[in-house]
TIVO-2410 file (N, C-alpha, C; in nm, 3 decimals):
# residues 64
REC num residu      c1      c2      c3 atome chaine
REC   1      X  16.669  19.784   5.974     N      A
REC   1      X  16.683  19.892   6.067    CA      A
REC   1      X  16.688  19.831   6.207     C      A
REC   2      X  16.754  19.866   6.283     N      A
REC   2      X  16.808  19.834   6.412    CA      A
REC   2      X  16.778  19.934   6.582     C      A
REC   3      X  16.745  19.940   6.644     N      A
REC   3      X  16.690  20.032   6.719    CA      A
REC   3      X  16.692  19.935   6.879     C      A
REC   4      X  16.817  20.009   6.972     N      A
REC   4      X  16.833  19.959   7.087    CA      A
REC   4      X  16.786  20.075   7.202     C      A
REC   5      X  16.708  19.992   7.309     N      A
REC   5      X  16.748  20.098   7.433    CA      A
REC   5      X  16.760  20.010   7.499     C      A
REC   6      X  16.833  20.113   7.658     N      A
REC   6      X  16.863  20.040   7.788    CA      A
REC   6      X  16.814  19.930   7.794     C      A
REC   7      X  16.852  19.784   7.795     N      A
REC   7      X  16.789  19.644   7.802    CA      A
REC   7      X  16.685  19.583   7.708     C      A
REC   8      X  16.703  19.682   7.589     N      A
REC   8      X  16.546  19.672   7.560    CA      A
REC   8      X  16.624  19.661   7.329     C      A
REC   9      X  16.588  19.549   7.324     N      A
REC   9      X  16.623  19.591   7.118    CA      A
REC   9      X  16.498  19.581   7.068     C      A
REC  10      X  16.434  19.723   7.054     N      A
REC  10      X  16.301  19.715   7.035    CA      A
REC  10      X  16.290  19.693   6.909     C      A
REC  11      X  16.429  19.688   6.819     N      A
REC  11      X  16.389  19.716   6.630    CA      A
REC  11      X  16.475  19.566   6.619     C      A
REC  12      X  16.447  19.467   6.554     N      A
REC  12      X  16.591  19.354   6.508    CA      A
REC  12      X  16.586  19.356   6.370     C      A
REC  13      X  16.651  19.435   6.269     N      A
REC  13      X  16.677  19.395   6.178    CA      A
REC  13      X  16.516  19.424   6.033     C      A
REC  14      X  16.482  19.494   6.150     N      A
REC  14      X  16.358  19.510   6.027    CA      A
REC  14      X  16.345  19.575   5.910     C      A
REC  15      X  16.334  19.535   5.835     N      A
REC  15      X  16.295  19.544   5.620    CA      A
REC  15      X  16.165  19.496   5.573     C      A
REC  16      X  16.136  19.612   5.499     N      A
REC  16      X  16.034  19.650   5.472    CA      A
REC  16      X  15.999  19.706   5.343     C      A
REC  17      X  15.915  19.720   5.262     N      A
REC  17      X  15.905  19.801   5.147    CA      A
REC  17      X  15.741  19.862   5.164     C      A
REC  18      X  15.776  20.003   5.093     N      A
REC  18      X  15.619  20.048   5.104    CA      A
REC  18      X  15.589  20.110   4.974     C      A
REC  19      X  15.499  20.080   4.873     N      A
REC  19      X  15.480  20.131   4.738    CA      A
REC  19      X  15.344  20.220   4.727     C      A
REC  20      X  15.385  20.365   4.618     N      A
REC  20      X  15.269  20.468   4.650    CA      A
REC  20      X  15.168  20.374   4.608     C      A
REC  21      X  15.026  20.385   4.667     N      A
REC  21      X  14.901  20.391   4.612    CA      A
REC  21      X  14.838  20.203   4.676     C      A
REC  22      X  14.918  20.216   4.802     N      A
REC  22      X  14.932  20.072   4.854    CA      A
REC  22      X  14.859  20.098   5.008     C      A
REC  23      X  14.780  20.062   5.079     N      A
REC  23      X  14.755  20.103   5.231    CA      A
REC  23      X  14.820  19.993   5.311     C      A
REC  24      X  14.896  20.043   5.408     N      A
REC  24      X  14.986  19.929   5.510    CA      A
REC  24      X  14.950  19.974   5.640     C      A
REC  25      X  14.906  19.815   5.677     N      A
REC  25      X  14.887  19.859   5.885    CA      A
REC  25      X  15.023  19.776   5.927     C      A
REC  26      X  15.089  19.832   6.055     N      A
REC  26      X  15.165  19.769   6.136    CA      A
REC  26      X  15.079  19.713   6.265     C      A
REC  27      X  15.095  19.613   6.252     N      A
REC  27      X  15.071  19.511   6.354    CA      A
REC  27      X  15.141  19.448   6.417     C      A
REC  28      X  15.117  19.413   6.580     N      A
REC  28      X  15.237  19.324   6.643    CA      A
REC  28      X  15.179  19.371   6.831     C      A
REC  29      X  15.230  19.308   6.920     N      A
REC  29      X  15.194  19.298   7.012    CA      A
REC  29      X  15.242  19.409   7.098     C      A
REC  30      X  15.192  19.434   7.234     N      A
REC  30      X  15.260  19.541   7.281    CA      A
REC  30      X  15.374  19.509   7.314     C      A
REC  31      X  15.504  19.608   7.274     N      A
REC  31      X  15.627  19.557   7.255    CA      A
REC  31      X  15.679  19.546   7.132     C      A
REC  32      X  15.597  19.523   7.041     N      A
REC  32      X  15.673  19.462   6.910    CA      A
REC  32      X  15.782  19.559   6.875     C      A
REC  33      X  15.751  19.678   6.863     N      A
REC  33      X  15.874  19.781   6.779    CA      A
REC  33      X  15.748  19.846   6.708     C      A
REC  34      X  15.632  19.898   6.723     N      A
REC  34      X  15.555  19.936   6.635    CA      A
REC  34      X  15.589  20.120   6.647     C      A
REC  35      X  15.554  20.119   6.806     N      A
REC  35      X  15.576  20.267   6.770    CA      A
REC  35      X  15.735  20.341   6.784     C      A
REC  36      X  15.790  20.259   6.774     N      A
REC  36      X  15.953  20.302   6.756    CA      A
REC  36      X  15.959  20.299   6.610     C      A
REC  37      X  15.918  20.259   6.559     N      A
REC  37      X  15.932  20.228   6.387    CA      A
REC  37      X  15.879  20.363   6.331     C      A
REC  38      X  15.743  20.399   6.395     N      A
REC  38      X  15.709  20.506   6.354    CA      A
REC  38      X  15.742  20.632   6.394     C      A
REC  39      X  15.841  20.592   6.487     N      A
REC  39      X  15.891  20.757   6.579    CA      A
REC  39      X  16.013  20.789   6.494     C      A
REC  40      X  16.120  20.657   6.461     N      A
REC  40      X  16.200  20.648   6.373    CA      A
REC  40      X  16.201  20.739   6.190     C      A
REC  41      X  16.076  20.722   6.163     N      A
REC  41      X  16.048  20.732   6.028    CA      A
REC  41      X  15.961  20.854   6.051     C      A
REC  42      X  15.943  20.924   6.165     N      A
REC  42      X  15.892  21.049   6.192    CA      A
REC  42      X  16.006  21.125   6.188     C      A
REC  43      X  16.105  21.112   6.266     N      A
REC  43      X  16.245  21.140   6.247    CA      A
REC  43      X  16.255  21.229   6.434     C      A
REC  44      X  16.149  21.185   6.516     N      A
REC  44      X  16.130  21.177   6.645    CA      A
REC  44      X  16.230  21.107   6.747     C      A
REC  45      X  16.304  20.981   6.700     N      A
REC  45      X  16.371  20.877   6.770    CA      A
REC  45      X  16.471  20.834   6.628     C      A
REC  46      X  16.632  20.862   6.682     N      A
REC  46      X  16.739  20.801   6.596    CA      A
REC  46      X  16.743  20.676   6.577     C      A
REC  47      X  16.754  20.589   6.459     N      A
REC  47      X  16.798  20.460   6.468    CA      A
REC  47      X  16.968  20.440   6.480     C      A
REC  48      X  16.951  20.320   6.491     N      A
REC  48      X  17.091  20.266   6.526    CA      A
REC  48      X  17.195  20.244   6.488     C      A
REC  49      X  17.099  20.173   6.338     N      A
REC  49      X  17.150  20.127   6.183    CA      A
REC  49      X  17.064  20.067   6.080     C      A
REC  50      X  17.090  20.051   6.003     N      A
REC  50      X  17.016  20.065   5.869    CA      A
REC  50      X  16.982  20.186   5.800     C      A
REC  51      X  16.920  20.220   5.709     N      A
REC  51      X  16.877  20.293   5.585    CA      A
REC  51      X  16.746  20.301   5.582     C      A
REC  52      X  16.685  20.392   5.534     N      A
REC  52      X  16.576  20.478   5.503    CA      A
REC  52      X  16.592  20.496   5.381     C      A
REC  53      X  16.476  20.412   5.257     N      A
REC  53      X  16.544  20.489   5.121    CA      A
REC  53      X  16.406  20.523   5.089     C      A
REC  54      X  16.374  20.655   4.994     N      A
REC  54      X  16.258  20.714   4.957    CA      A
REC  54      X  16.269  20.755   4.822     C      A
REC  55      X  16.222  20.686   4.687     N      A
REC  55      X  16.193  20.677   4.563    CA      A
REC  55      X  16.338  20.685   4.555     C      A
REC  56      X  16.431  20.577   4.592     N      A
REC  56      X  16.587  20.556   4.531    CA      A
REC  56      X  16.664  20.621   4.576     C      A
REC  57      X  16.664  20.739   4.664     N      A
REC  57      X  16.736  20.768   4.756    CA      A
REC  57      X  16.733  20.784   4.910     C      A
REC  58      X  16.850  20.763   4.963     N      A
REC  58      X  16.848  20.741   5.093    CA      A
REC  58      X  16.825  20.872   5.231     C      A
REC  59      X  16.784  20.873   5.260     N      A
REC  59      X  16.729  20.953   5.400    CA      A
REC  59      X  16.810  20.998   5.483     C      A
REC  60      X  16.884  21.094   5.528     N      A
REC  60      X  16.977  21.085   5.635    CA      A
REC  60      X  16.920  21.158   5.722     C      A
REC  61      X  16.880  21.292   5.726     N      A
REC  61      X  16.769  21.359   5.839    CA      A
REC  61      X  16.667  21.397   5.829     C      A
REC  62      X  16.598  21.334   5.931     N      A
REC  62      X  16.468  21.299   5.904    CA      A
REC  62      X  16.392  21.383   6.044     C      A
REC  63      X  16.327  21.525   6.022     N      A
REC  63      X  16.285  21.602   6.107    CA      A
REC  63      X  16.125  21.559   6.154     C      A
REC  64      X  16.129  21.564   6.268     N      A
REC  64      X  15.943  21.565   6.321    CA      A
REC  64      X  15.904  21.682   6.280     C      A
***
């Protein structure tokens, strides 16, 4: 997943997998892409490119 603003590529290319019954923290510095990732997958902030897939199928709108 890919995610640009003005001067700024806050997402490069990030892949990921998340499996039910698993607990995941995002970690990373201020800056990393943490809360764009999650605004993204809130469906708050469009990505750029890449895919969203959820139990084998893919995601296309994704409402806050």
């Amino acid at each position: 997943m890919d995610k640009k603003f003005p001067g700024v590529h806050a997402l490069d290319h990030v892949d990921f997998d998340l499996y039910e019954g698993e607990v995941h923290v995002l970690l990373g510095e201020n800056g990393a892409g943490k809360s764009t990732l999650v605004k993204i997958l809130s469906g708050s902030v469009a990505k750029d490119s890449g895919r969203i897939i959820v139990r084998g199928e893919e995601i296309h709108d994704l409402n806050p």
